[in-house]
C-alpha positions in Angstrom: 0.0 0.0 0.0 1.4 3.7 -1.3 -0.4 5.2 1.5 0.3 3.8 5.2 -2.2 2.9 7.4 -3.2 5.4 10.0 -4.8 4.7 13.4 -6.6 7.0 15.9 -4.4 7.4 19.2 -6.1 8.8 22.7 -3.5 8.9 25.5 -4.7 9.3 28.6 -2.1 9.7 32.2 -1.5 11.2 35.3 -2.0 14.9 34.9 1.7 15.9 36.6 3.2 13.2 34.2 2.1 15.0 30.9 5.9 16.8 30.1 7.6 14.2 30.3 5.2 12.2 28.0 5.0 15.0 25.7 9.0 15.2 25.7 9.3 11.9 25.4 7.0 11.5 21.8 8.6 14.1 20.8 11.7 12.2 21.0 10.1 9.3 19.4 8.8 11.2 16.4 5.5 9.3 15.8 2.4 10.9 16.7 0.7 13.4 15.3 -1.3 15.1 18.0 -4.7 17.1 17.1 -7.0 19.0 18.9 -8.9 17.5 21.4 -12.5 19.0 20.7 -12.8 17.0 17.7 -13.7 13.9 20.0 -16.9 14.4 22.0 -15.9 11.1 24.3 -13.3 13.4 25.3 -15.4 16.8 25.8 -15.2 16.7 29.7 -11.4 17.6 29.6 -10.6 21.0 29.3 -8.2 22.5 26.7 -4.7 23.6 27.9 -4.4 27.3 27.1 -0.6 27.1 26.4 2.3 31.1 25.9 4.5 30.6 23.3 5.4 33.9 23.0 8.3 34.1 25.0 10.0 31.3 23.2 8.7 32.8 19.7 10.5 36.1 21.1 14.0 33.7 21.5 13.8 32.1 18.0 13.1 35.7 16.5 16.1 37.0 18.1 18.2 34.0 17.2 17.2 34.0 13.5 18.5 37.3 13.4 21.9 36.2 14.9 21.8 33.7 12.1 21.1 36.2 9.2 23.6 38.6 10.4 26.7 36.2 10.9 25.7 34.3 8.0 26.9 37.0 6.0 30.3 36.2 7.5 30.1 32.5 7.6 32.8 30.5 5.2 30.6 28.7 3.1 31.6 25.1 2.1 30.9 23.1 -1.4 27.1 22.5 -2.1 24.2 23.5 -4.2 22.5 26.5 -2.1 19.2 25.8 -4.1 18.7 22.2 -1.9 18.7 22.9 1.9 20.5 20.8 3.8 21.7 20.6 7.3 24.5 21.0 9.4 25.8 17.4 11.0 26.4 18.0 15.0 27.3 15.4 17.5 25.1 14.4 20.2 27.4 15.5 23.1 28.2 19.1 20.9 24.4 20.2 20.8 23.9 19.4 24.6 27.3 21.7 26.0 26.3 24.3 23.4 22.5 24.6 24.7 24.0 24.4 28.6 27.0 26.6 28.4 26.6 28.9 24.9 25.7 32.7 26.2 23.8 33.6 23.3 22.2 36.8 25.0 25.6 38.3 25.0 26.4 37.8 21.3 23.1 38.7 20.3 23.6 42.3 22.1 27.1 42.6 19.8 25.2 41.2 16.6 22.8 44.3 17.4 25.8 47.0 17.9 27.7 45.6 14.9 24.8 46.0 12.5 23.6 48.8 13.7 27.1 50.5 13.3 28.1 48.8 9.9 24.6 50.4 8.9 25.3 53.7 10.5 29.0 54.3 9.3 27.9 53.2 5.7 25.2 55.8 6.1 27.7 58.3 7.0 30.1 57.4 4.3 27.1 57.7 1.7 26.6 60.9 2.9 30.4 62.2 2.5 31.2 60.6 -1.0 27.5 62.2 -2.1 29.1 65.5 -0.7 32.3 65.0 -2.1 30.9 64.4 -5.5 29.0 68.0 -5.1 32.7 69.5 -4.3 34.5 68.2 -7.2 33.1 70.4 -9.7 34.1 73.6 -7.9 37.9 72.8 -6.7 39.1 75.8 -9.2 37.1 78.2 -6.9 40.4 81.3 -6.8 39.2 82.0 -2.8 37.5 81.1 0.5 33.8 82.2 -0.3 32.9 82.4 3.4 33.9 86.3 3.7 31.2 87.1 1.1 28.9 85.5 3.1 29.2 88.6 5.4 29.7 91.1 3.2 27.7 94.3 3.2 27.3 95.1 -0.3 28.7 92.2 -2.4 27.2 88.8 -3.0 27.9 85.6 -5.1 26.0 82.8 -7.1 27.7 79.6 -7.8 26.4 79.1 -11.5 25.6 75.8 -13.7 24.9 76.3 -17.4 24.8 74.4 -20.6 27.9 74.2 -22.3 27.3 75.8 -26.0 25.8 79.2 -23.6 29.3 79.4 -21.6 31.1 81.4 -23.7 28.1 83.5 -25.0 27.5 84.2 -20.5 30.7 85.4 -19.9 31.3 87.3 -22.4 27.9 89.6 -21.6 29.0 89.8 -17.8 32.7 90.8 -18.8 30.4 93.7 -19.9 28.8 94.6 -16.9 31.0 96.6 -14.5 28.6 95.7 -11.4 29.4 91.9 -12.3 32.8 89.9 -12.0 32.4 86.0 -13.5 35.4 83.2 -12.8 35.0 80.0 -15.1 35.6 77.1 -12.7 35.8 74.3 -15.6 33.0 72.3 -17.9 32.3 68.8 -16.8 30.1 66.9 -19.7 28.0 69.2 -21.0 27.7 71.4 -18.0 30.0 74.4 -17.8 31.1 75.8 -14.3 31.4 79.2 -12.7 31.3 81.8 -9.6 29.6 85.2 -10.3 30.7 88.0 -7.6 27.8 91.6 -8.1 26.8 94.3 -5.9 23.3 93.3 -4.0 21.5 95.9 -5.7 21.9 94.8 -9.0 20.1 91.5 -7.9 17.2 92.4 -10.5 19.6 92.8 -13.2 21.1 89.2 -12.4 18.0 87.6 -12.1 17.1 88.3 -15.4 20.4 87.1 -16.9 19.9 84.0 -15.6 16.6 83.6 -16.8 18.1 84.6 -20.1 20.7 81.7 -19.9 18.9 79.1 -18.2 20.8 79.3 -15.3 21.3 76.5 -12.9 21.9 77.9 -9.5 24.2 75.7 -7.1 22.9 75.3 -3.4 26.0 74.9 -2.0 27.1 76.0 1.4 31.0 76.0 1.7 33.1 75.6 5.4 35.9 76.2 3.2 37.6 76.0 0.2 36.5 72.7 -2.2 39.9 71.1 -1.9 40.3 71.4 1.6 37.3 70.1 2.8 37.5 67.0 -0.2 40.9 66.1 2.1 38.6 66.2 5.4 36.4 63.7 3.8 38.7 61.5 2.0 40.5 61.7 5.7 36.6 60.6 7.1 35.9 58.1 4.8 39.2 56.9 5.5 38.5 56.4 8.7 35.0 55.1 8.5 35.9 52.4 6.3 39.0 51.7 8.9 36.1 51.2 11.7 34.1 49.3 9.5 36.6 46.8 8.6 37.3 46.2 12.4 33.7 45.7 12.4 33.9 42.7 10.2 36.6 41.6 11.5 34.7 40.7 14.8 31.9 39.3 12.7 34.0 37.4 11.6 35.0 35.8 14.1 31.7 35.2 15.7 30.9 33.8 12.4 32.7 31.1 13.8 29.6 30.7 16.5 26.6 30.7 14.4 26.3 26.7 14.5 25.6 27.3 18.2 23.7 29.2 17.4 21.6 27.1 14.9 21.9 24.2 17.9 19.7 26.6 20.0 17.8 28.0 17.3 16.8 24.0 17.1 16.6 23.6 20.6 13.6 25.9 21.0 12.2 25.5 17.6 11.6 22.0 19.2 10.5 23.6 22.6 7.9 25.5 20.4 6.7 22.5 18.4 6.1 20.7 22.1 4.3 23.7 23.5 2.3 23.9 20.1 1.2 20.6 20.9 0.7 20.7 24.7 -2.7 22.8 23.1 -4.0 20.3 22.2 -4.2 18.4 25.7 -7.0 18.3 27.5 -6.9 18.2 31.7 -9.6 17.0 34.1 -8.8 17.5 37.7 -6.6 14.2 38.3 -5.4 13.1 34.5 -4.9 14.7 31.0 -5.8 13.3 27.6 -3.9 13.5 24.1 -5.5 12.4 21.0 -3.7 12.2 17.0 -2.6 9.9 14.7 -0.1 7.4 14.6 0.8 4.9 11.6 0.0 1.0 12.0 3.8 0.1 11.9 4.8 2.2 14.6 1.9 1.1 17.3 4.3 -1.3 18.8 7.4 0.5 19.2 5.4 3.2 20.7 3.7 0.8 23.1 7.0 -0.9 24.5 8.4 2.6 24.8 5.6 3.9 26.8 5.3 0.5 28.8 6.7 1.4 31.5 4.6 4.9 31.9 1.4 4.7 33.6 -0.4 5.1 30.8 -3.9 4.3 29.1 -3.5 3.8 25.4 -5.9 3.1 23.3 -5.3 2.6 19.6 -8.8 2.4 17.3 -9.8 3.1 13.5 -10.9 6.5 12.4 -14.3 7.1 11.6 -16.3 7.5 8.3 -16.7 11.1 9.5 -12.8 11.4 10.4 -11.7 10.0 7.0 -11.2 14.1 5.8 -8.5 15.0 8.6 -6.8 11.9 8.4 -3.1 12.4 7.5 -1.4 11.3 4.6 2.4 9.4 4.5 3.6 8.3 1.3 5.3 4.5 1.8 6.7 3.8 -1.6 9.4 1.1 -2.3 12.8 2.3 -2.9 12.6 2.6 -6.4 9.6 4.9 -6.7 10.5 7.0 -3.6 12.2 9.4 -5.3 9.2 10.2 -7.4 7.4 11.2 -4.4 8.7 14.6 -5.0 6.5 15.4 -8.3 3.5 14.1 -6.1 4.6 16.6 -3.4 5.1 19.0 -6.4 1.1 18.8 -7.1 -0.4 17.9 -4.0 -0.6 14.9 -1.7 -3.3 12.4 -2.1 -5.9 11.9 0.2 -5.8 9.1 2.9 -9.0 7.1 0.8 -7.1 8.1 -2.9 -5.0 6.2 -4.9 -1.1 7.2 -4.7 0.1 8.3 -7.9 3.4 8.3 -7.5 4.2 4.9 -8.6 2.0 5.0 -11.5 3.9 8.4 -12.8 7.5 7.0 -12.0 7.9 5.0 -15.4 6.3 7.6 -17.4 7.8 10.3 -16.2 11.4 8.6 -16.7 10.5 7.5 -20.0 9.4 11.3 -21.1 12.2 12.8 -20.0 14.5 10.2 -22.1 12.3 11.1 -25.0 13.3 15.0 -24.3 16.5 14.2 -24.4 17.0 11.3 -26.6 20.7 11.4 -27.1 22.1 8.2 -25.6 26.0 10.3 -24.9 23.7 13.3 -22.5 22.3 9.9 -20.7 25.5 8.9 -19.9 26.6 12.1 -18.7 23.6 12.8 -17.1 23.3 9.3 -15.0 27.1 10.0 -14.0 26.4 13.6 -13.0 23.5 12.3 -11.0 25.4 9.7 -9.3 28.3 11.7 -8.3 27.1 15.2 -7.3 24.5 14.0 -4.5 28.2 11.9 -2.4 30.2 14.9 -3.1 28.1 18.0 -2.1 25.4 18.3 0.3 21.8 18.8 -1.9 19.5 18.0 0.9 17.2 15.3 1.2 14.9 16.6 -1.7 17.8 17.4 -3.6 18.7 13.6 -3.4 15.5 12.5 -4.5 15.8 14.8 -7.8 18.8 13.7 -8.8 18.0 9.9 -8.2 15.3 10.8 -10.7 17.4 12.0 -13.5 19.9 9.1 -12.7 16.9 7.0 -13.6 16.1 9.4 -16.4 19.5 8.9 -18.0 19.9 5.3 -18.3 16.7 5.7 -19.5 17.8 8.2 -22.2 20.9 6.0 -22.8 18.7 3.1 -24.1 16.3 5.7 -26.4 19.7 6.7 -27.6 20.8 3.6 -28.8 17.2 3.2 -30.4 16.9 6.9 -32.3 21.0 5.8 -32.9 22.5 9.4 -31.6 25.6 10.0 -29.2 26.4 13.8 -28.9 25.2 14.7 -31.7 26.7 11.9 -34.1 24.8 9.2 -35.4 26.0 5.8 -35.4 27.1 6.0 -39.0 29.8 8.4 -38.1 31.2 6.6 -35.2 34.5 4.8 -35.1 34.5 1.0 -36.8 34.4 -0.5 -33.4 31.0 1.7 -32.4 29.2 1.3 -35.0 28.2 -2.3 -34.0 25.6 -0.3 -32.3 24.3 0.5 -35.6 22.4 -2.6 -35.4 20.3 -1.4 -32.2 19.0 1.5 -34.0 14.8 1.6 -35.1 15.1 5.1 -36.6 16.6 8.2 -37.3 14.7 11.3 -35.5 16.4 13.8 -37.6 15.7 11.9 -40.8 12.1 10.5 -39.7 10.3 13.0 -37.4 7.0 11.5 -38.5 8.0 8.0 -36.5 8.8 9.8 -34.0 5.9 11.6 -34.0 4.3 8.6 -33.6 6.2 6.8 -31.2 5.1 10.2 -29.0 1.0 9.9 -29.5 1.4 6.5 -29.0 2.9 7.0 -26.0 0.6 9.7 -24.9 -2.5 7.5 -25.6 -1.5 4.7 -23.7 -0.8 7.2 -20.8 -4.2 8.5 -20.9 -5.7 4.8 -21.0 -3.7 4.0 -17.9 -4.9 7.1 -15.9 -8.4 6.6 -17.1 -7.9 2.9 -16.2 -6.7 3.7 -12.6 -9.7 6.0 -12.2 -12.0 2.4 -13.6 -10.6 0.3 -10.9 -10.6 2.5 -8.1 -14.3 2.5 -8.4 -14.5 -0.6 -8.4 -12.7 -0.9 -5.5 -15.1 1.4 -3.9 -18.3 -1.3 -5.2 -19.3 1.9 -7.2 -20.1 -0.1 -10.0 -22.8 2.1 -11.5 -20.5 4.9 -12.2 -17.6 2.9 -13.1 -19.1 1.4 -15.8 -20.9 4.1 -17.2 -18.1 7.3 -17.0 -14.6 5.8 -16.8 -15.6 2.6 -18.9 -17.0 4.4 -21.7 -13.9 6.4 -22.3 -11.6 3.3 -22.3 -14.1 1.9 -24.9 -14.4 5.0 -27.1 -10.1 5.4 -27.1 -9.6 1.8 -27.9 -11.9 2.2 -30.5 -11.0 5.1 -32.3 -7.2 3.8 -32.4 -8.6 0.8 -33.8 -10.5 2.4 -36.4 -8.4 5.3 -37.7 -5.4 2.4 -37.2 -5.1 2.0 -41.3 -5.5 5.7 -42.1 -2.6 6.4 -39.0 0.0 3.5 -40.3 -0.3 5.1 -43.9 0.2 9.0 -42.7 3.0 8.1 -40.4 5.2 5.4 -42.2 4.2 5.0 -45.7 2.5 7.0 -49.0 -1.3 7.3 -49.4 -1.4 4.3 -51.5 -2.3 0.9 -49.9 -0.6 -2.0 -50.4 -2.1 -2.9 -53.0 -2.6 0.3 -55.1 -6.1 0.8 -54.0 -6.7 4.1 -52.3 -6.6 4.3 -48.9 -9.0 6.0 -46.3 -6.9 8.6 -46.2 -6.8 9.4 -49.2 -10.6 9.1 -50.3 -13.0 12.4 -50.6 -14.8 12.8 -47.7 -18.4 12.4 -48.4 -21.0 11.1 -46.1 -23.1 9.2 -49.0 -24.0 5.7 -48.5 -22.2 4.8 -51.1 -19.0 6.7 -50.0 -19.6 5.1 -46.5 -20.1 1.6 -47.6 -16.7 1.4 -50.0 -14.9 2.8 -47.0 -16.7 0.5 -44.7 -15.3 -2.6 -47.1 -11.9 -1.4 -47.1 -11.7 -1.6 -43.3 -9.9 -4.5 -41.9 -12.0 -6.5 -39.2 -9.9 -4.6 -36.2 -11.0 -1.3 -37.5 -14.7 -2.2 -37.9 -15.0 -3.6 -34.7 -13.3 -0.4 -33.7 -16.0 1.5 -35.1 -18.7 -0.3 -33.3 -16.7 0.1 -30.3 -16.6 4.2 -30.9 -19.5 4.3 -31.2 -20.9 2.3 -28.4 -18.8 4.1 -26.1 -20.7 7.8 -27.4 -23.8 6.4 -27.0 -23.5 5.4 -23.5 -21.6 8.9 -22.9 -24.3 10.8 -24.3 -27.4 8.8 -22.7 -25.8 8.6 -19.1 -23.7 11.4 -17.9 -26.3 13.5 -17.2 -28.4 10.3 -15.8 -28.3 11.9 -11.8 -30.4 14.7 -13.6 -34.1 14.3 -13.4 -34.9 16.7 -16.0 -35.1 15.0 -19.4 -33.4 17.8 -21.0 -31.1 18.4 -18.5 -29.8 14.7 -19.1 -29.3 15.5 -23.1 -27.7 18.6 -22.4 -25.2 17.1 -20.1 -24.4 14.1 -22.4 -24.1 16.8 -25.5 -21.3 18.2 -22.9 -19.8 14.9 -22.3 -19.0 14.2 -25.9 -17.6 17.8 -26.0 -14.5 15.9 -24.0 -13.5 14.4 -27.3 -12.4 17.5 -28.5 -10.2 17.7 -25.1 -9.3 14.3 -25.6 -7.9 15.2 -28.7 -6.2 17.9 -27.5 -4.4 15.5 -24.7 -3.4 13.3 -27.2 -1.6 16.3 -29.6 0.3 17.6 -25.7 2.0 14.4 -26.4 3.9 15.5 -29.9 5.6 17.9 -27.1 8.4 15.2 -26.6 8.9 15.4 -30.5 9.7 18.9 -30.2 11.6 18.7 -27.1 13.7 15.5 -28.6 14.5 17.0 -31.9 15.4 20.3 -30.5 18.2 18.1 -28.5 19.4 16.5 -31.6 19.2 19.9 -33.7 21.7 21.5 -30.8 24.0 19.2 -30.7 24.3 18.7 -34.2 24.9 22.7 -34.1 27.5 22.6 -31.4 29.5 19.8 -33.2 29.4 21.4 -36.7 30.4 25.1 -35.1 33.4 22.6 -33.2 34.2 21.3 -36.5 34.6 24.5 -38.2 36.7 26.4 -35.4 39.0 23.3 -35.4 40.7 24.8 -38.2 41.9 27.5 -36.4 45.5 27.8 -36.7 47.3 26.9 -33.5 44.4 26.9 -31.2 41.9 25.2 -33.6 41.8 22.2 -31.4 42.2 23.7 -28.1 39.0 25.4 -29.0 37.0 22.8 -30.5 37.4 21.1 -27.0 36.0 24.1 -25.2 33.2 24.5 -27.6 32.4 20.4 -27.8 32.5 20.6 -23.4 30.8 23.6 -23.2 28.1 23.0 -25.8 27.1 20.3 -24.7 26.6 20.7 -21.0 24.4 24.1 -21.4 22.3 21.9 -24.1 22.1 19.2 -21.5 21.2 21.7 -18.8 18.9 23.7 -20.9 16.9 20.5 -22.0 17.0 19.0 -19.1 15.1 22.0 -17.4 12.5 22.6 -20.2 12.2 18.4 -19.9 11.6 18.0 -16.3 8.6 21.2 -16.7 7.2 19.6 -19.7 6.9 16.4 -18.3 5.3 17.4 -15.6 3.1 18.9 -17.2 2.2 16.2 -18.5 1.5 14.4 -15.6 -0.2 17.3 -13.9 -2.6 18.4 -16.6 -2.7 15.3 -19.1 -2.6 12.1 -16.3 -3.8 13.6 -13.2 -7.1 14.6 -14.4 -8.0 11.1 -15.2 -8.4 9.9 -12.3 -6.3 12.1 -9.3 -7.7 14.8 -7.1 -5.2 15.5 -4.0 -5.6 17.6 -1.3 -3.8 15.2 1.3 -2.2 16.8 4.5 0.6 15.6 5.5 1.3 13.3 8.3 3.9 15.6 10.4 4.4 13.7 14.1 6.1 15.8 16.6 9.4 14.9 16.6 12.8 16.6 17.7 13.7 17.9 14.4 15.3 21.4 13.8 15.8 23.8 10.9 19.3 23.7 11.0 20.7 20.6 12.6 20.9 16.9 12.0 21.9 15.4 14.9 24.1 12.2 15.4 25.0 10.3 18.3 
């Protein structure tokens, strides 16, 4: 069974007993507690009002220690896209959660980031002032004496380039005016205007003239003087923020401590969480979850010694919605759990699609790929990278699917006869004994291929319809399994039987028939009798019985899926509607010539990449060196690239195509309390 088998649990003890129970299933790992007002048996005990807000207030401020000194952190080899944890030893995690003074290092993380933020700030501030300054170092004198004057005043003046000249040649005019040019930057030009105050009209209306761009600047001193000051301040900031990192740093160093607590009361918060759902009379408490089957005994010799009242049952029909789900595939299918997860977790009473969708999904992303040299590559890439660098234990079910993926795309390779690119042909005399494994050539017969894909694609819709068949049956709904699910199977069969003839001759051979007569395909469509009756001769027995099949399978479709109606109409109406799904049908089988696409496009790149390699080998003296990087290089982003658009496409294919057949979802998952951190994995 996909789906383990989950009881009902009700715990019931000695109310000043009920920590150390709850610590000690946590530590266990295999109950899932829920609230205890679901259970009316159980509606004497009162609910346990439980603060976590104090311990939410630690794992806040710990999760800031972590952000801030992760920064710091020397990271090691892996692929930052899987989580995975750190690996701690037993004896480590328990000094660290004694003995670590995290309060004191969380008061530093505070002052260091609060002063890296401040000085950078500050230094924002001086290079932004700085960059004001620059275009105004020319400035002849100290403008700060003008400031005071009586009669005189200045205007630091921006103005377009092409008016510069054209300005200061009209001021030189005016004897109440005195005009410096400071320098042109871009296409600003620069300069200081010195006039007597009561000429202020007389200036205002030069500027308006010129467009004049009037500096707000305030200067302490002259530009180059104060520039030193700041370089001298920015100087110095960056000098105290690099003996801020420096500390960071080194507290860096700490932040798996840190992560040991962060775990320790993530954990503390996950018990408390649960203690909720307790329920206390005045002498004894009560828990009630779920458990699965296998693990009943364990727990019962673990809590054997407890004084304890445990009482293991089966849900209800009425409990059957908040029953938990856990997945129990073999080894082989496990790894496919993680496209299940991807869509939605069955129900407890559903079927588990996981090992249905392994094969196919394997298969399609072969077909993506087709080219038996990426399998190879791919299968050892997928081996290798999950024992060298820590991917998580997602991560590790990912890759064991495209291990699985590429000896699958090794065998389509030798089948479609391509290795990087090259076919068979072109191998080396001792290769091209694979020659003989080869069906046909994808570049040279897309049409096969073509139909390889539907044929595929057809047979993945019978199974998923067929799953949705049995399951009824299963469930004794006989009634509707025979007359929605049924049908279907009947009406596909059929229609491949019957369009069999007119399909062989489109996809592998001309519109003739074997024997020069004209084939169905080829015949005027015409609905006479006559028309009908020659084509209706020319059909072999398979196809005719096809037919009747077809069109057995309508009729029942159109008479019946609307038969829980009770208005006449109403039933037509929803059988017109029903047959409507052929058109979707149709439109399933075409999502199929997707692996076509996705396989040729392979084949088409790498054919590219080789024939661009071949031409830059002629390069003199580094002809070959390149034709190696372009041969390595080419091929790994092709892999990658078709990989990607593979793995989304064949979803999709599962999701949209195979689900709908017969999957709905909308499991929870089974999660027991159990000591299990964010960060952490624990070993004695």
């Amino acid at each position: 069974m996909a789906i383990a088998e989950i009881k009902k649990i009700t715990i019931i003890g000695q109310k000043e007993n009920h920590r150390q129970i709850m610590t000690k299933l946590s530590r266990l790992g295999v109950v899932q507690p829920r609230p205890l007002k679901e259970n009316p048996t159980l509606s004497l005990y009162q609910k346990n009002e439980v603060s976590t807000r104090e311990v939410e207030e630690i794992l806040s401020k710990l999760q800031s220690i972590i952000n801030f000194l992760g920064k710091f952190e020397k990271k090691g080899w892996g692929l930052s896209f899987f989580p995975s944890r750190v690996v701690v030893s037993e004896k480590d995690y328990r000094i660290w959660i004694d003995k670590f003074d995290w309060k004191n290092l969380y008061h530093k993380c505070r002052v260091w980031e609060k002063g890296i933020q401040d000085l950078a700030e500050d230094k924002n501030k001086l290079t932004d002032r700085k960059s004001s300054l620059e275009p105004w170092c020319k400035l002849p004198f100290s403008l700060t004496h003008l400031e005071k004057s009586k009669y005189l005043s200045y205007q630091l003046m921006i103005v377009p380039r092409e008016k510069g000249e054209k300005l200061e040649k009209q001021i030189r005019k005016e004897k109440e005016m005195e005009i410096y040019p400071l320098g042109e930057i871009g296409s600003k030009s620069y300069f200081l205007l010195i006039y007597l105050k009561e000429f202020q009209k007389r200036v205002d209306s030069v500027f308006q003239e010129y467009k004049v761009e009037k500096a707000g600047l305030i200067l302490r001193d002259t530009p180059p003087v104060e520039i030193r000051q700041i370089n001298s301040r920015i100087s110095k900031i960056e000098e105290e923020t690099s003996n801020i990192l420096k500390e960071s740093r080194r507290a860096a160093e700490n932040v798996v401590k840190i992560m040991a607590l962060f775990d320790h009361f993530y954990n503390v918060l996950q018990e408390r969480k649960a203690s909720s759902c307790l329920g206390f009379s005045r002498y004894t408490f009560a828990l009630e979850g779920w458990i699965k089957k296998e693990d009943v005994p364990h727990l019962k010799s673990e809590l054997a010694d407890s004084s304890l009242e445990v009482i293991i049952e089966k849900p209800g029909k009425k409990e059957e919605k908040h029953i938990p789900v856990a997945l129990t595939n073999r080894r082989l299918f496990q790894p496919f759990e993680l496209v299940t997860h991807l869509y939605g977790l069955p129900r407890y009473l559903e079927i588990d699609p996981t090992s249905f969708l392994a094969p196919f999904f394997a298969l399609f992303m072969a077909l993506c790929l087709t080219d038996g040299g990426y399998g190879i590559i791919l299968a050892l890439l997928a081996y290798i990278i999950p024992r060298k660098m820590e991917v998580g234990k997602e991560g590790r079910k990912l890759f064991s699917i495209l291990f699985l993926s590429g000896l699958l795309t090794i065998g389509v390779g030798l089948i479609t006869g391509g290795i990087f690119g090259f076919q068979f042909s072109n191998l080396p005399g001792f290769l091209q004994a694979a020659q003989h494994l080869q069906l046909f050539n994808p570049m040279e017969q897309p049409m096969i291929f073509l139909a390889v894909a539907l044929g595929i694609g057809i047979i993945h819709l019978l199974f998923g319809i067929t799953l949705n068949f049995t399951e009824k049956l299963k469930k004794r709904d006989l009634v509707s399994a025979f007359l929605d699910p049924f049908p279907w199977i009947i009406v596909i069969i059929g229609l491949v039987l019957m369009l069999g003839p007119t399909a062989k001759n489109f996809f592998f051979s001309s519109p003739q028939g074997p024997s020069g007569n004209p084939s169905p395909a080829s015949m005027s469509l015409s609905f006479s009798w006559e028309n009908l009756s020659s084509v209706w001769s020319f059909l072999p027995v398979y196809s005719k019985a096809g037919a009747i099949m077809f069109l057995w399978g309508i009729v029942v479709l159109f008479f019946f899926a609307g038969r829980k109606s009770k208005n006449p109409f109403m039933r037509l109406a929803k059988g017109a509607y029903e047959l409507y799904g052929l058109l979707q049908l149709l439109g399933d089988i075409l999502s199929y010539s997707r692996l076509l696409a996705l396989g040729l496009a392979t084949s088409v790149i790498a054919t590219v990449v080789n024939t661009i390699a071949r031409m830059m080998s002629g390069t003199p003296i580094i002809g070959p060196i390149l034709m190696v990087i372009i041969l390595i290089l080419g091929h790994l982003a092709n892999l990658v690239i078709n990989c990607l658009s593979g793995f989304i496409h064949t979803s999709r294919l599962q999701f949209v195509e195979f689900f709908t057949k017969f999957y709905e979802g909308g499991g929870k998952e089974f999660s027991p309390l159990r000591r299990e951190g964010k960060y952490l994995k624990i070993i004695s």
